[in-house]
LOTOR-551968 format. One record per residue (C-alpha): x, y, z; residue in three letters. Coordinates in steps of 0.25 Angstrom, whole numbers. Each point is the difference from the previous one (the first is absolute). Layout:
BEGIN
<r east="X" north="Y" up="Z" lumdo="ALA"/>
...
// end
This chain:
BEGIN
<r east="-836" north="457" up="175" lumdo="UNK"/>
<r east="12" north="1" up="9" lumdo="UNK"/>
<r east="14" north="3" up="-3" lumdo="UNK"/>
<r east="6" north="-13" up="2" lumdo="UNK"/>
<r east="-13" north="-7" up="-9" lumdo="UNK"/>
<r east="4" north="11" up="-10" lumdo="UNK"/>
<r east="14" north="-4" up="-1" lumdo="UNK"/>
<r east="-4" north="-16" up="1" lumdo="UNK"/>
<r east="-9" north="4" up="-12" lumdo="UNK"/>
<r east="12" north="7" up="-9" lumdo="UNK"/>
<r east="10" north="-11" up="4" lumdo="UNK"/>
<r east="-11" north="-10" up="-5" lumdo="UNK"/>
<r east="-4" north="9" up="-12" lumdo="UNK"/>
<r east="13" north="1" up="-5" lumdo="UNK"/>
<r east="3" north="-16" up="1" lumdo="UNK"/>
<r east="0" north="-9" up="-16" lumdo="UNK"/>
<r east="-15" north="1" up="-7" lumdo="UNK"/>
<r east="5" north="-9" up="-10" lumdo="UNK"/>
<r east="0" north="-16" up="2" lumdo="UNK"/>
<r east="-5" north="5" up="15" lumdo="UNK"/>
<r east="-7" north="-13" up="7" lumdo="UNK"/>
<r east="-6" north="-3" up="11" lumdo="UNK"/>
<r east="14" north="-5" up="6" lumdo="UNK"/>
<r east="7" north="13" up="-2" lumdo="UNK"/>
<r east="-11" north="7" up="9" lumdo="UNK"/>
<r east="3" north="-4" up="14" lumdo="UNK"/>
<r east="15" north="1" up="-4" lumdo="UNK"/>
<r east="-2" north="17" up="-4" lumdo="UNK"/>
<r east="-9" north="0" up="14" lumdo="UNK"/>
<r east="12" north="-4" up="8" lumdo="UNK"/>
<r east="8" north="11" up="-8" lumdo="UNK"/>
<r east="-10" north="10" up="3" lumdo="UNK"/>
<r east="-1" north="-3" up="16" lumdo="UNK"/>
<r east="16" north="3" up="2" lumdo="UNK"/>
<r east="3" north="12" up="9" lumdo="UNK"/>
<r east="8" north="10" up="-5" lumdo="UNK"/>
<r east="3" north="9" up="12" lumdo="UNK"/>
<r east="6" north="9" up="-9" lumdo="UNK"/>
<r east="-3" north="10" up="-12" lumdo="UNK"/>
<r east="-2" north="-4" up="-15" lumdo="UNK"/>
<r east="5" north="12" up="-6" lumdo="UNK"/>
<r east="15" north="7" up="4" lumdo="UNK"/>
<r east="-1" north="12" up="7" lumdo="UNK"/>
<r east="4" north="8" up="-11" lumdo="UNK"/>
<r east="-10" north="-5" up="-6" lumdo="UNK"/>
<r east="-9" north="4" up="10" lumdo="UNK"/>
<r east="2" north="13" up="2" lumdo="UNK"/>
<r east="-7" north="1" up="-15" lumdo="UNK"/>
<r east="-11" north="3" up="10" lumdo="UNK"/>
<r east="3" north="11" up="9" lumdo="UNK"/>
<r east="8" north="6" up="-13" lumdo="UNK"/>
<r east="-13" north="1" up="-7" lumdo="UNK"/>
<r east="-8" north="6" up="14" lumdo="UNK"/>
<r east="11" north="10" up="-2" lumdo="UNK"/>
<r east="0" north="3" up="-14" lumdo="UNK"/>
<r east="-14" north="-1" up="-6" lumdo="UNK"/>
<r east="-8" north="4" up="12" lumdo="UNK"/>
<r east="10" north="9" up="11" lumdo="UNK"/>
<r east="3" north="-11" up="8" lumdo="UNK"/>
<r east="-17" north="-2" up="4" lumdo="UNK"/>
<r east="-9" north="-12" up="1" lumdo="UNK"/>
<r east="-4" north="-6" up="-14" lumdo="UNK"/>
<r east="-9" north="-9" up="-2" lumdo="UNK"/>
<r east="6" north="-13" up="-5" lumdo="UNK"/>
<r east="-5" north="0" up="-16" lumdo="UNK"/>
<r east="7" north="14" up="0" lumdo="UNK"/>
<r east="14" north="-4" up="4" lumdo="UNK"/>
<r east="-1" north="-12" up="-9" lumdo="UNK"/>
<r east="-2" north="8" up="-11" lumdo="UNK"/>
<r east="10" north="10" up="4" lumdo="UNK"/>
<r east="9" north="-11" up="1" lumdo="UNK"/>
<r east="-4" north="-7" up="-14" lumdo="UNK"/>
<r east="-6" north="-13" up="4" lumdo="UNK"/>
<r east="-13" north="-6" up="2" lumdo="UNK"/>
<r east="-8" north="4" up="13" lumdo="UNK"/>
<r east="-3" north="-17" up="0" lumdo="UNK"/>
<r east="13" north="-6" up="-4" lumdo="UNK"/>
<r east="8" north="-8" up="11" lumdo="UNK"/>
<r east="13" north="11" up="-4" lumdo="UNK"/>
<r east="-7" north="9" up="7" lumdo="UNK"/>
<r east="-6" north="-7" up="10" lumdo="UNK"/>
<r east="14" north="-5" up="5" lumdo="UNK"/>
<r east="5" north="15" up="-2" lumdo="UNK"/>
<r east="-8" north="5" up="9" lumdo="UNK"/>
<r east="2" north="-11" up="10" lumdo="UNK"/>
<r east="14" north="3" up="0" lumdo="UNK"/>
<r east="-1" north="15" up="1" lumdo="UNK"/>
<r east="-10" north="-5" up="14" lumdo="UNK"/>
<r east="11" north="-12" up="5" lumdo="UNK"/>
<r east="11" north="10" up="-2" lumdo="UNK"/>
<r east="-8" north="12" up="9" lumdo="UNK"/>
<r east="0" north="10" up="-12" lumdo="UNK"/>
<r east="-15" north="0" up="-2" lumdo="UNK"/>
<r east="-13" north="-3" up="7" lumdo="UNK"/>
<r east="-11" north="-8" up="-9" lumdo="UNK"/>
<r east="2" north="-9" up="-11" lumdo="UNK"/>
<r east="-8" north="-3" up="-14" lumdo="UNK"/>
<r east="-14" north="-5" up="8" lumdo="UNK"/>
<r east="0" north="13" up="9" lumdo="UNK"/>
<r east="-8" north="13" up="-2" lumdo="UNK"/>
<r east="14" north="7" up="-3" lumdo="UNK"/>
<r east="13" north="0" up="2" lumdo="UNK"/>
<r east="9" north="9" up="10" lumdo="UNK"/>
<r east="14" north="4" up="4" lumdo="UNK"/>
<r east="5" north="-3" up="12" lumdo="UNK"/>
<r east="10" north="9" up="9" lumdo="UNK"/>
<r east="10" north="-10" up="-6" lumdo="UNK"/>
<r east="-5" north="1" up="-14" lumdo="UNK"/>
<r east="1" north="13" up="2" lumdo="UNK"/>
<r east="13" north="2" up="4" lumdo="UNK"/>
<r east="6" north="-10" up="-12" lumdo="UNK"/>
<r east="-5" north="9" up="-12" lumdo="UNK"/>
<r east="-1" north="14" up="8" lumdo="UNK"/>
<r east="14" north="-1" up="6" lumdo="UNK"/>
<r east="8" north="12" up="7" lumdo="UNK"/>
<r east="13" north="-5" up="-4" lumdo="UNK"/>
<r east="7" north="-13" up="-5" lumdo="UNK"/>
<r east="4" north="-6" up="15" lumdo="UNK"/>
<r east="-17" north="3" up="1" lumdo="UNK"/>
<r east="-3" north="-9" up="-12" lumdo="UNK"/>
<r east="11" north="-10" up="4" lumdo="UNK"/>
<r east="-6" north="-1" up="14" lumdo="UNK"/>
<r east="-15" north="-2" up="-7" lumdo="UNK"/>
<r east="6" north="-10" up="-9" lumdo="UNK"/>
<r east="6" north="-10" up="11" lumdo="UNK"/>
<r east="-13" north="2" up="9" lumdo="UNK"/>
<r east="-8" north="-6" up="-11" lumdo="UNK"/>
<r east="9" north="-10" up="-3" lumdo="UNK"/>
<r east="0" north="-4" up="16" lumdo="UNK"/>
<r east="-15" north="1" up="2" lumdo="UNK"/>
<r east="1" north="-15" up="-6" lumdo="UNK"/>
<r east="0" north="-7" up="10" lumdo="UNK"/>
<r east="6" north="-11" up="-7" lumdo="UNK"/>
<r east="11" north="7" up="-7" lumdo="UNK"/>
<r east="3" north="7" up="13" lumdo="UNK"/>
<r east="3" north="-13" up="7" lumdo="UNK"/>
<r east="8" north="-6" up="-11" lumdo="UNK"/>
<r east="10" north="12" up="1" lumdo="UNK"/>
<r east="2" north="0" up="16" lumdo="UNK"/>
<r east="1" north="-18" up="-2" lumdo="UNK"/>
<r east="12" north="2" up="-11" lumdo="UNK"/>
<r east="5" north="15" up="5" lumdo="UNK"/>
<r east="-3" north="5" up="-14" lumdo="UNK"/>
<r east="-4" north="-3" up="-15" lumdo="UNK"/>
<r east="12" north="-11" up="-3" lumdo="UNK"/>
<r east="-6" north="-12" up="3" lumdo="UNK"/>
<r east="4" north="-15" up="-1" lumdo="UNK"/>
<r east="-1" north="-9" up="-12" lumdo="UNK"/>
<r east="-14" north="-5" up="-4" lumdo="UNK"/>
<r east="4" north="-15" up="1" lumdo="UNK"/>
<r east="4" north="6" up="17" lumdo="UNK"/>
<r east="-12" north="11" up="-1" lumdo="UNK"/>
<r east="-12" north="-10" up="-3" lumdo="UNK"/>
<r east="-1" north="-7" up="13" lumdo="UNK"/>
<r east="2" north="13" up="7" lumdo="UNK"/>
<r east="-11" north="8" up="-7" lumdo="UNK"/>
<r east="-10" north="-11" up="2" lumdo="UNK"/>
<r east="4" north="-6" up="16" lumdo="UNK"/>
<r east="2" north="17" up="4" lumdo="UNK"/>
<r east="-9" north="8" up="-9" lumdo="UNK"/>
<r east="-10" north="-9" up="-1" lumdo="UNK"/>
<r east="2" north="2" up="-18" lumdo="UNK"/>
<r east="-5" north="-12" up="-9" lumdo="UNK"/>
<r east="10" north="-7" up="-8" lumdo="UNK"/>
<r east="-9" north="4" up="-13" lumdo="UNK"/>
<r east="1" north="16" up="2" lumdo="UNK"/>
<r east="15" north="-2" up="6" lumdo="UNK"/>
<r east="6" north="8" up="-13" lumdo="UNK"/>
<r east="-12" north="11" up="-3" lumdo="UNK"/>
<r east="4" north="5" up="14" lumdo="UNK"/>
<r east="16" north="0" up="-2" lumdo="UNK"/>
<r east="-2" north="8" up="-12" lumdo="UNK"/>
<r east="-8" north="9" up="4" lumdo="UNK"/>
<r east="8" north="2" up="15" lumdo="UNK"/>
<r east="13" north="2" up="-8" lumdo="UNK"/>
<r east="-8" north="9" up="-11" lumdo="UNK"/>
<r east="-5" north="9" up="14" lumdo="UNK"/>
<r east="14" north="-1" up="6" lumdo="UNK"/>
<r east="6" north="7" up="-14" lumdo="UNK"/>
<r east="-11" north="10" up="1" lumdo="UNK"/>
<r east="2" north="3" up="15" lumdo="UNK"/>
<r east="16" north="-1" up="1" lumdo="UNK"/>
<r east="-4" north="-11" up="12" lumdo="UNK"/>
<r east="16" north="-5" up="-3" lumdo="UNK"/>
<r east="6" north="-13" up="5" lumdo="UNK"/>
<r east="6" north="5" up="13" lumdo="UNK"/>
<r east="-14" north="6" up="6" lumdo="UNK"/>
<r east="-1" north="-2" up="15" lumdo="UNK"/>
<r east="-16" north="3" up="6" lumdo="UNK"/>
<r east="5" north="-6" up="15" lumdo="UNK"/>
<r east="-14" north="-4" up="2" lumdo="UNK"/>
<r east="5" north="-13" up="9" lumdo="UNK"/>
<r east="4" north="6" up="11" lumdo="UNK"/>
<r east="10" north="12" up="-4" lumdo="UNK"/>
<r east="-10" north="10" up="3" lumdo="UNK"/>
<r east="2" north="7" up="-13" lumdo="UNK"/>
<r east="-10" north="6" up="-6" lumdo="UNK"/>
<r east="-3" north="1" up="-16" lumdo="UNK"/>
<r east="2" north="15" up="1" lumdo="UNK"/>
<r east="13" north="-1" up="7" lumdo="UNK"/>
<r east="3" north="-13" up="-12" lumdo="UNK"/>
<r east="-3" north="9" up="-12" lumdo="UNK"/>
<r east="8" north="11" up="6" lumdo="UNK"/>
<r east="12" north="-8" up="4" lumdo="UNK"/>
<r east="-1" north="-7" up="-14" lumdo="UNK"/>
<r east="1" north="14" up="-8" lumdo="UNK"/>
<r east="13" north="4" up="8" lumdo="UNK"/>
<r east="4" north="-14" up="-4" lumdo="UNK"/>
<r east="0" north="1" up="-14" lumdo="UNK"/>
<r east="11" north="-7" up="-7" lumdo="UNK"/>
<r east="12" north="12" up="-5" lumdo="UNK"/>
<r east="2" north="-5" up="-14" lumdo="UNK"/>
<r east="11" north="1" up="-7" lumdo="UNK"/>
<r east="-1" north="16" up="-7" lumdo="UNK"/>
<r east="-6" north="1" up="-12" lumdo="UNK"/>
<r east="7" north="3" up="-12" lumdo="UNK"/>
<r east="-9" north="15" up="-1" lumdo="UNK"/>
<r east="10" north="11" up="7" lumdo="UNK"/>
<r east="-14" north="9" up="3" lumdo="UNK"/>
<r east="-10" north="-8" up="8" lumdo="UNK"/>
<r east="-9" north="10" up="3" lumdo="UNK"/>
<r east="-4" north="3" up="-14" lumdo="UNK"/>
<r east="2" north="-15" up="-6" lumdo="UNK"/>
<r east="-1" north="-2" up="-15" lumdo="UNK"/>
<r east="-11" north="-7" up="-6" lumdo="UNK"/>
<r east="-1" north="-12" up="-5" lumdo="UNK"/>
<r east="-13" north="-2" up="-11" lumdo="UNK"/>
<r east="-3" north="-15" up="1" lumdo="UNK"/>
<r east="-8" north="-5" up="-13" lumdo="UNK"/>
<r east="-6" north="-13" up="-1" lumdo="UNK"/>
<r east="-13" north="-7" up="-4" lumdo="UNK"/>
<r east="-14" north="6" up="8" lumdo="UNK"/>
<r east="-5" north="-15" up="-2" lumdo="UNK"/>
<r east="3" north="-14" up="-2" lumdo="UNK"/>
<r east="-2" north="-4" up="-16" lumdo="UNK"/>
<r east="6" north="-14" up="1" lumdo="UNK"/>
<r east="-5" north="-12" up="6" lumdo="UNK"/>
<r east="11" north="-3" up="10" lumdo="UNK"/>
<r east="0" north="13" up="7" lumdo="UNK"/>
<r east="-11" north="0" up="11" lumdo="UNK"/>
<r east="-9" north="12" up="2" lumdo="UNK"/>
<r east="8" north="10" up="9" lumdo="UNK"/>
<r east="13" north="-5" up="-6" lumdo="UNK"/>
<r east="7" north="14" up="-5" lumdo="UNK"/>
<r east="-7" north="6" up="13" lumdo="UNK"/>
<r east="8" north="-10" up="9" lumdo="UNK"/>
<r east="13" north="2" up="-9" lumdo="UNK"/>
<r east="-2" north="16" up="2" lumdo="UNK"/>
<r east="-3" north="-2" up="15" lumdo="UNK"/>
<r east="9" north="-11" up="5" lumdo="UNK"/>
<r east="13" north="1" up="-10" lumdo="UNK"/>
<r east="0" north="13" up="-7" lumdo="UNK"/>
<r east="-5" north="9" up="9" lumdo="UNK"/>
<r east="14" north="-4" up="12" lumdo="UNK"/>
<r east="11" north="-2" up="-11" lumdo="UNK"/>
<r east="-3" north="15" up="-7" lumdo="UNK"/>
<r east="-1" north="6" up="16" lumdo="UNK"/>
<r east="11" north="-7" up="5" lumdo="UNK"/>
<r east="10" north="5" up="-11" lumdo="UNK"/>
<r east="-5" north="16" up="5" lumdo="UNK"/>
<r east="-12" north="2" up="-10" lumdo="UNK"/>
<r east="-12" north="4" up="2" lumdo="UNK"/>
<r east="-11" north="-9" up="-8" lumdo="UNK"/>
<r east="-12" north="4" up="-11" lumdo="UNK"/>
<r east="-7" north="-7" up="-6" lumdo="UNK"/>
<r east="-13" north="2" up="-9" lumdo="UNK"/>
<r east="-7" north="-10" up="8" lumdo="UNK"/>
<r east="-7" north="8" up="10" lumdo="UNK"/>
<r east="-11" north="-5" up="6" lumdo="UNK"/>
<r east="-12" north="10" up="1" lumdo="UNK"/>
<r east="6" north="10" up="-9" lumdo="UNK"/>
<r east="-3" north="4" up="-16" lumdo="UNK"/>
<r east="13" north="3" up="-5" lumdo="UNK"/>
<r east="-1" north="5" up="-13" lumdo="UNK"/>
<r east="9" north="-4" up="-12" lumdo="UNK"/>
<r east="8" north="11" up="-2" lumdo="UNK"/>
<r east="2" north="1" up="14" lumdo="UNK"/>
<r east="7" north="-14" up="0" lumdo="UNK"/>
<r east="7" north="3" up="-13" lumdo="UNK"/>
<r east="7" north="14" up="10" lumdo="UNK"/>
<r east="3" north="-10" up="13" lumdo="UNK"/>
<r east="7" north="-10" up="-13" lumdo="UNK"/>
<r east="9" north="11" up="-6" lumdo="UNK"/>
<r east="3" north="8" up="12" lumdo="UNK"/>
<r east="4" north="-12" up="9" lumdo="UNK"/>
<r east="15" north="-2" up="5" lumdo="UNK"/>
<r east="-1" north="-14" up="-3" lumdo="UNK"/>
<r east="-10" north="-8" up="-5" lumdo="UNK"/>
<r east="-3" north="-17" up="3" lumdo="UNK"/>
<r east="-8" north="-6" up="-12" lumdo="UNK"/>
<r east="-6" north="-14" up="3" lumdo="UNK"/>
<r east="1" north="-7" up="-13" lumdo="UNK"/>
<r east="-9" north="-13" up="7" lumdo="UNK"/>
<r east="-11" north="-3" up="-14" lumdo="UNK"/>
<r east="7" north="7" up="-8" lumdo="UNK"/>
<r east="-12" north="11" up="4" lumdo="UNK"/>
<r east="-3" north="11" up="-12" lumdo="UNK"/>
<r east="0" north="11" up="9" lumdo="UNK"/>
<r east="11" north="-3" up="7" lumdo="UNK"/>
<r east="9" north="-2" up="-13" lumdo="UNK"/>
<r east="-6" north="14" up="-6" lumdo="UNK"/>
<r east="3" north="9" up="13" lumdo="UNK"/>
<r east="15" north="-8" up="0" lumdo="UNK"/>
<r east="2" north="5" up="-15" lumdo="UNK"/>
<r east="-3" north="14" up="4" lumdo="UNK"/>
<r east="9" north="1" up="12" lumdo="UNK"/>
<r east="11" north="-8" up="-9" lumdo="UNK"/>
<r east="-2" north="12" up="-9" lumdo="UNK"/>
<r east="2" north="9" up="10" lumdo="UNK"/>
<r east="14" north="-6" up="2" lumdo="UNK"/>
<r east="-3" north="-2" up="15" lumdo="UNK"/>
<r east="4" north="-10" up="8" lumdo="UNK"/>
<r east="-8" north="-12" up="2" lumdo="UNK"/>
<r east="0" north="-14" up="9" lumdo="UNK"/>
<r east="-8" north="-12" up="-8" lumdo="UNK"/>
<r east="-5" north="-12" up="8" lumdo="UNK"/>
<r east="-8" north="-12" up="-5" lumdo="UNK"/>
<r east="-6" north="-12" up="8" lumdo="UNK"/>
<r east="8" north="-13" up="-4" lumdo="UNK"/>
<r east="-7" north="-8" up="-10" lumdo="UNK"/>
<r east="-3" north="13" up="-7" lumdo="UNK"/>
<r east="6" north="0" up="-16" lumdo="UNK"/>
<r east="10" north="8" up="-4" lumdo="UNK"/>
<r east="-2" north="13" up="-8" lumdo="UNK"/>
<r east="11" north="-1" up="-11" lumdo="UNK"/>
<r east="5" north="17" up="0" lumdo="UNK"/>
<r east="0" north="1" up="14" lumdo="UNK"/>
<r east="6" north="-12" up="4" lumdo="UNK"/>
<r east="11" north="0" up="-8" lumdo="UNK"/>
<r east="4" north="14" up="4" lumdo="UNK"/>
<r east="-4" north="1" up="15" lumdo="UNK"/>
<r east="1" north="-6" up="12" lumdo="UNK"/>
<r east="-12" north="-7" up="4" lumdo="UNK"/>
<r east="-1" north="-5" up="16" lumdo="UNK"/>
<r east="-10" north="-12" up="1" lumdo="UNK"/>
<r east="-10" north="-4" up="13" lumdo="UNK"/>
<r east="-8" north="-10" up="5" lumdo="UNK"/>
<r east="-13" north="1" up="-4" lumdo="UNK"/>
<r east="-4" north="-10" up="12" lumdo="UNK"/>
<r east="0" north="12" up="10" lumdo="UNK"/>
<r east="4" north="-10" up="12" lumdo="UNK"/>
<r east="7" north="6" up="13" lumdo="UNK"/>
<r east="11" north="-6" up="-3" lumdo="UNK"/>
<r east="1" north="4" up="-15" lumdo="UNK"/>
<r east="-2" north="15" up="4" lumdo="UNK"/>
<r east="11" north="1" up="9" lumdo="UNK"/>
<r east="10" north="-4" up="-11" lumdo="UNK"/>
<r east="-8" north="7" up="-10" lumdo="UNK"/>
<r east="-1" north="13" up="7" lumdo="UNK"/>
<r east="16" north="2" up="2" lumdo="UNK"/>
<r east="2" north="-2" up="-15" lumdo="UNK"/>
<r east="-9" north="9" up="-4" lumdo="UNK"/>
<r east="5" north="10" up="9" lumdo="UNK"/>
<r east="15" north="-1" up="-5" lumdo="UNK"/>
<r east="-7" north="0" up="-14" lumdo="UNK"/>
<r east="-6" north="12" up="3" lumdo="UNK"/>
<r east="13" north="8" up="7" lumdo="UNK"/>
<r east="7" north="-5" up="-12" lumdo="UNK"/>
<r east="-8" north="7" up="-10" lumdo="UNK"/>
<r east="1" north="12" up="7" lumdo="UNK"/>
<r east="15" north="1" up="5" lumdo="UNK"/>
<r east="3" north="-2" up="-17" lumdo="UNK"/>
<r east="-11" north="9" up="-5" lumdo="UNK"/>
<r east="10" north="8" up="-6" lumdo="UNK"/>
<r east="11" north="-8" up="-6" lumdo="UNK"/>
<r east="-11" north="-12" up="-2" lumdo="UNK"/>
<r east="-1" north="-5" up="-15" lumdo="UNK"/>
<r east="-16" north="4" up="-2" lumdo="UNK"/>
<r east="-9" north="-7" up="-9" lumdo="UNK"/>
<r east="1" north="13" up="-9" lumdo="UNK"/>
<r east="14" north="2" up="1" lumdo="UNK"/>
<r east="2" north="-14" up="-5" lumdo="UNK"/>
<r east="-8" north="1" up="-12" lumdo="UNK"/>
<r east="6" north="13" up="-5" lumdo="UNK"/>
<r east="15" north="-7" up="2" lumdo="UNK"/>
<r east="-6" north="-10" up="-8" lumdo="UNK"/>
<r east="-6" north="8" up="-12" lumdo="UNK"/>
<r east="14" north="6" up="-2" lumdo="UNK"/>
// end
């Protein structure tokens, strides 16, 4: 079976079962037969693949059912099969699910054995440029800021050639890629005639790196850390799978750096980090950013022991999320969107970022959750 069949056959696969008749069929087909000139998976999510070449096997060619189970998924499942697609559309490996094995490729190769951090970032754009698709949709708008959707739709299908029905799968995850890459709102390629070659675009967009205003840490060489905590997984019902990852990624992740911290976190992707090893990165933290979203066990029980530590601490919630009586009453509590649209993040990062700064400028003449309560027991 080819590749497109195979994907026809998971796109049909995953349609209703239930009430399905005969009607439904030829309107799942249409579905199935759209072009998507572009990767299912982000590329962060892709470079799962080349990550578990490197990791599990020195960077050789594994067959397919061994990187699966490296990787914890079923050899069969259309997860993996759309992983490894990606990992091919993005030039990090050569082969896919249905292939004898699986290898890096020089680009693969250079993402996860890297000289230096200018030599991952280079990797990291190439990828991200080997789409054709996401290539051109740079050069047409000079960067990753692109028009409203109700201006965007006619463009996307008359220009790209993109149904209207896969119209927001591809902006989520060409904005998704853009936040991995750092592909900003004023990247120039100068493929229509300016003679400018990507090379010479990644290098001048490097030196054009926005000089932000100067972060509230005196030493940025040796940053302070800031350890985030927050749900591994989504409990409740109106949080989508990936939910906390996108929070981490998209919000967390540019408010704690912008304020002059270098961010942990326990979530680690390919990593077993043991307990107690959390439990040191929790306590020995400058500052720590508890994401109080679901009211999450785990995240409550690692706030109570840094609370006992008398350390200082940032507390975030979703809005929607309930109130937790002690703490809200006694500390400040800055909200965000849970929506996670563009728009929402640009406000939402600055806020969290003074919230941040805030914590830290008053660490030592802030009324503490501790400090309160010994106040109060006099």
């Amino acid at each position: 079976m080819s590749e497109a069949s195979e994907q026809e056959k998971i796109d049909q696969d995953s349609g209703p079962s239930e009430g399905g008749s005969s009607e439904t069929k030829p309107k799942r087909t249409r579905s199935a037969a759209i072009n998507r000139p572009y990767p299912r998976r982000t590329l962060e999510e892709a470079l799962r693949i080349p990550q578990a070449l490197k990791e599990y096997n020195g960077g050789n060619p594994w067959p397919p059912e061994q990187v699966a189970k490296a990787l914890g998924v079923g050899k069969g499942s259309s997860n993996f099969f759309y992983l490894t697609a990606a990992s091919r559309d993005f030039g990090l490996t050569s082969g896919t699910r249905d292939s004898p094995q699986i290898s890096l490729s020089p680009l693969g190769r250079q993402a996860v054995y890297p000289s230096s951090h200018e030599d991952e970032r280079e990797s990291l754009y190439k990828a991200f440029f080997s789409v054709e698709i996401f290539h051109r949709i740079v050069d047409h708008f000079n960067g990753s800021k692109l028009p409203e959707e109700r201006f965007l739709t006619n463009t996307l299908q008359t220009s790209f050639g993109l149904h209207p029905e896969i119209h927001g799968e591809f902006l989520d995850l060409f904005e998704k890629n853009c936040r991995f890459v750092g592909v900003g709102s004023d990247f120039e390629i100068g493929t229509r005639g300016s003679g400018q070659t990507l090379q010479a675009a990644l290098e001048e967009s490097a030196s054009r790196t926005p000089n932000s205003a100067k972060p509230p840490v005196a030493d940025t060489e040796n940053p302070p850390t800031c350890f985030v905590i927050m749900p591994f997984s989504e409990r409740d019902d109106s949080h989508a799978v990936g939910f906390f990852d996108e929070v981490f990624e998209a919000l967390f992740k540019p408010a704690v750096t912008n304020a002059g911290f270098e961010i942990t976190t326990a979530r680690r992707q390919g990593s077993d980090i043991i307990h107690s090893t959390i439990v040191t990165e929790l306590l020995d933290a400058d500052l720590v950013l508890a994401d109080l979203t679901e009211h999450n066990p785990n995240v409550l029980f690692e706030l109570g022991m840094r609370m006992a530590e008398d350390k200082p601490v940032v507390l975030v919630r979703a809005k929607g999320t309930g109130p937790i009586f002690d703490v809200d009453n006694m500390l400040r509590v800055e909200e965000y969107d849970p929506n996670l649209w563009t728009s929402t993040v640009a406000k939402d990062i600055p806020k969290i970022e003074a919230h941040v700064m805030a914590a830290w400028e008053n660490r030592d003449t802030a009324q503490t959750f501790l400090k309160i309560l010994r106040q109060a027991s006099k």
